[in-house]
N, C-alpha and C positions, 0 to 999 in steps of 0.2 A: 360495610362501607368500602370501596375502593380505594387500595393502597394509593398514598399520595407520593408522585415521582416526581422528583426534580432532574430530567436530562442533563447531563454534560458530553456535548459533542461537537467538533469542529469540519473533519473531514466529508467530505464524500462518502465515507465507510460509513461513516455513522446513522446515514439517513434513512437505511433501511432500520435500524433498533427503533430509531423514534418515531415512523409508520408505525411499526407493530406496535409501540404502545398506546398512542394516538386509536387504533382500531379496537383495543382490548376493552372492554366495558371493568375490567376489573383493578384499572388505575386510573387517577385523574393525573393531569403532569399540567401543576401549578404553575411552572417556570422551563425558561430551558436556558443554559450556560451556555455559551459561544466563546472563542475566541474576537478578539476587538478587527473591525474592518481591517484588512490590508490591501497597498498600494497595489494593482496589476496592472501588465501590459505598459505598451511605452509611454503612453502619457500618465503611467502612473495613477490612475482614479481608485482610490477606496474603492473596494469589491467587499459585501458580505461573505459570511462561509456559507457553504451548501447545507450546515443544518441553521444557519439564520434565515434564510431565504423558506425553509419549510416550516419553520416554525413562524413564522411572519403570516404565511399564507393559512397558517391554521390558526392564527386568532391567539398565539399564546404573546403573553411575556417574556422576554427575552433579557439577559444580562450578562454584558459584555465585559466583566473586571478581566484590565490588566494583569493584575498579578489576585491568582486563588484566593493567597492567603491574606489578605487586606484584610486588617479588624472590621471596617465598612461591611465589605462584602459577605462577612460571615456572620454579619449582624442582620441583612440582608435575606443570605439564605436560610437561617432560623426563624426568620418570620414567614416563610413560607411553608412553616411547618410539615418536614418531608418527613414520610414514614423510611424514604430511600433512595439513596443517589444510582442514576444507571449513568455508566461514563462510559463513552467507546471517540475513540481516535480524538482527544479533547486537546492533546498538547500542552500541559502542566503537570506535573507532579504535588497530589494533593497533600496538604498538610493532615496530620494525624487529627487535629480539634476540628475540621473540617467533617472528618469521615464519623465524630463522634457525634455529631449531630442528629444524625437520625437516628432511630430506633433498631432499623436494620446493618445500620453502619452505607457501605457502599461497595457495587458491586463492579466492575469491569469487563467489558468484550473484546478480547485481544484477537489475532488474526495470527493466532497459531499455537502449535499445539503444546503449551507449556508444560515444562518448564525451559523448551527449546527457542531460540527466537526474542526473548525480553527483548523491548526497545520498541524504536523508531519505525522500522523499516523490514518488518519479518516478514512479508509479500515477495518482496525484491530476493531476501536473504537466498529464502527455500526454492525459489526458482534456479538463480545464482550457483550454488552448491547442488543444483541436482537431484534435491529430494524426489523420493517416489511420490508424496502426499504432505498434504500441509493439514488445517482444519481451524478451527475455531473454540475457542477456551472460555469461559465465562469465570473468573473468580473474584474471591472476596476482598477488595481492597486491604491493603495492609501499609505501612510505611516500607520504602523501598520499592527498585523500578518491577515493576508485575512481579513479584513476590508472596502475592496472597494466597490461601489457601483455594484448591481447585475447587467450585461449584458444578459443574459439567464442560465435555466438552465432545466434538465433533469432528471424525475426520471426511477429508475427500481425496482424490485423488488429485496429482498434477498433470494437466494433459499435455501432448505434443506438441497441441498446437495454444495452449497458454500461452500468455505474456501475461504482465503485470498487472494492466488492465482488465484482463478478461479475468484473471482469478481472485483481482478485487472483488469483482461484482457476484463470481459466485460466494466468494467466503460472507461481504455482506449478507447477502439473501441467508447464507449458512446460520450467520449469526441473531438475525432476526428471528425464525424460525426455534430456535434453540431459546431465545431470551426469555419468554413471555412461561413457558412449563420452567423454567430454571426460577424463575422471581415468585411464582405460586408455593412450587417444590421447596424453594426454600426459607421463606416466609411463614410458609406449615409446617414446617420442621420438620420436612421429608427427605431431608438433605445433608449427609453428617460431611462437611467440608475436610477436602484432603490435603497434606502437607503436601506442596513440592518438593521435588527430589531436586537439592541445592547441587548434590553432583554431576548432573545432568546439565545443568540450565548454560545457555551460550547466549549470548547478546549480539542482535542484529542493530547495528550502527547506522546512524544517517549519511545516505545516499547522498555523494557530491555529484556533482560533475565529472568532473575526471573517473570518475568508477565505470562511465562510458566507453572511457578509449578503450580499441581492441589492439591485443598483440596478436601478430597473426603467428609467433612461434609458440601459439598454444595450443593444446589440441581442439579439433573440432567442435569436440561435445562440450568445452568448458566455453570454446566463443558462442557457440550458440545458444547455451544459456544463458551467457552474458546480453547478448542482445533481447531476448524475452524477457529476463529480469527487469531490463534499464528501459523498455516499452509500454508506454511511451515517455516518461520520463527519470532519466534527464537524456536518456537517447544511446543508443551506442554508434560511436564514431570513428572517423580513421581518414587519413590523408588521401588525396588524393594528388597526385601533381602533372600537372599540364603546361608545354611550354615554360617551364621554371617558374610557372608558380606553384603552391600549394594552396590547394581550399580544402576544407574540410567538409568531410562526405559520411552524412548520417546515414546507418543501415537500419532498416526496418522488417521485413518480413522474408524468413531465412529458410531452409533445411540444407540437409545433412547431406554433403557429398563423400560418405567415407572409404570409399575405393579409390579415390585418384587423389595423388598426391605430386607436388614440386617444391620449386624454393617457397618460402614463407612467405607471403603476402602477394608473390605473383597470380597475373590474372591468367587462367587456365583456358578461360571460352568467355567470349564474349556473345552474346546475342538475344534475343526477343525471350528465349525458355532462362535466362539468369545469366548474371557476372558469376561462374565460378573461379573462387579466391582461394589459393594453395595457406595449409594451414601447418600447423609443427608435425600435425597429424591428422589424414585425410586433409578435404574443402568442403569449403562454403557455397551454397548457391543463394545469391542476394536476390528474391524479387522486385524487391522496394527501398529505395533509397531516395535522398534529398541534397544536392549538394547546395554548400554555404550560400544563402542568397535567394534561392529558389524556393520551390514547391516539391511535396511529395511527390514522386511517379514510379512508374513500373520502369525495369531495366529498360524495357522497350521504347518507351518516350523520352528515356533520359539518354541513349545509343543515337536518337536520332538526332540529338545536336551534339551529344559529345561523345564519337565514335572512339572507341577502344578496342584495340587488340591483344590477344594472347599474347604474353610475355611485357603489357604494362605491370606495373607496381601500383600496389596500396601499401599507406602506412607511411 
């Protein structure tokens, strides 16, 4: 008989795990757990998550508890009698009688390669910091935040031309691929689960806003990271000022100018091939940017109504 999966997932990340299980003939997924609608955009309208919206189109049942640990709810989830919970990017912190439920207990797909990274936001972190490779971890739920014993995991590489964005979408795919032989493997008892090494483990923090702004007295390689971690969001940002005002001027798509150097935030060239932006060490060449109010554009479109020369200021 096919193992009986109850989903919990909320993100975007998630939607590739609950494909792969949806495609496998060798689970059924009675239910799937979401996070409750949230307000978006300006007028504010309730928006489903991206794994309600795929589980809707696939004819499942769907349940939105507030809060996990509701007596309701877990009276709820036992009646859907799971053999095993798969949770990826779900947004709660499960209670321990929750995870006992099933027969398998519950397993998680975190988006890095633990025991480095626990949290919110290990996509951003490992860009952020520089890493050579990030990957994909699948382990055994446990109390405490990803803490559980390792079931497999997976590395990749991080590329040059990564942002936040783009290495979401490969670690999802990463982590789909990896789910489906990880829940057979260790269902069959093919699978002896590994402690994490508590000494090792670092916590990736939720992403604000302000983790955006750039100091341009920092070296190159660390703003440039900065701006592919924080792409697309919450953005990486930095002053610009015209006429005595100040707007704020989003940077998007970047490389490495690390031979030429001035004062910190001066503009070094201005033209149609990029804003190069003097850093603590080497610059920056900006393709892409948006200022306050506007639309995305290339330096180019954005020169021709707001001309800039060598030796303006950002910041």
């Amino acid at each position: 008989m096919p193992l009986r999966i109850v989903f919990m997932g909320t993100a975007e990340l998630a939607c590739a795990s609950l494909k792969a299980l949806l495609e496998s003939s060798d689970f059924e997924v009675p239910g799937v757990v979401t996070q409750p609608d949230r307000p978006q955009g300006r007028a504010l309208k309730l928006q489903p998550s991206p794994v309600k919206k795929m589980a809707v189109a696939a004819g499942l049942p769907v349940w939105q508890p507030g809060c996990a640990r509701h007596p309701e709810f877990l009276s709820l989830l036992a009646s859907a009698r799971p053999d095993l919970l798969v949770v990826a990017a779900y947004g709660q912190i499960l209670p321990q009688s929750m995870l006992e439920l099933p027969r398998f207990g519950g397993i998680n797909v975190h988006a890095s390669l633990l025991p480095k990274y626990r949290g919110a936001a290990p996509i951003q972190w490992a860009i952020m910091n520089g890493d050579a490779e990030t990957g994909v971890t699948i382990m055994k739920m446990a109390a405490g935040l990803d803490a559980g014993d390792i079931l497999s995991r997976r590395s990749i590489p991080i590329l040059a031309n990564d942002n936040s964005s783009t290495l979401h979408e490969r670690l999802a795919l990463l982590g789909a691929a990896l789910l489906v032989p990880t829940i057979l493997n260790y269902t069959g008892g093919r699978i002896v689960p590994q402690p994490q090494d508590e000494s090792a483990a670092s916590y990736a923090r939720k992403i604000t806003k302000e983790d955006g702004r750039l100091d341009w007295t920092r070296p190159v390689q660390a703003i440039w990271n900065q701006v592919r971690a924080f792409t697309p969001w919450p953005g990486a940002f930095t002053v610009l000022s015209e006429n005595s005002a100040h707007r704020l001027l989003k940077i998007f798509r970047v490389t490495l100018e690390e031979n030429r150097s001035g004062p910190p935030g001066n503009i070094l060239q201005a033209d149609k091939t990029g804003l190069v932006v003097a850093c603590g060490q080497g610059a920056l060449r900006i393709h892409e940017l948006q200022l306050e109010g506007g639309r995305k554009m290339t330096v180019g479109e954005f020169l021709a109504g707001h001309p800039l020369t060598a030796g303006a200021k950002l910041g």
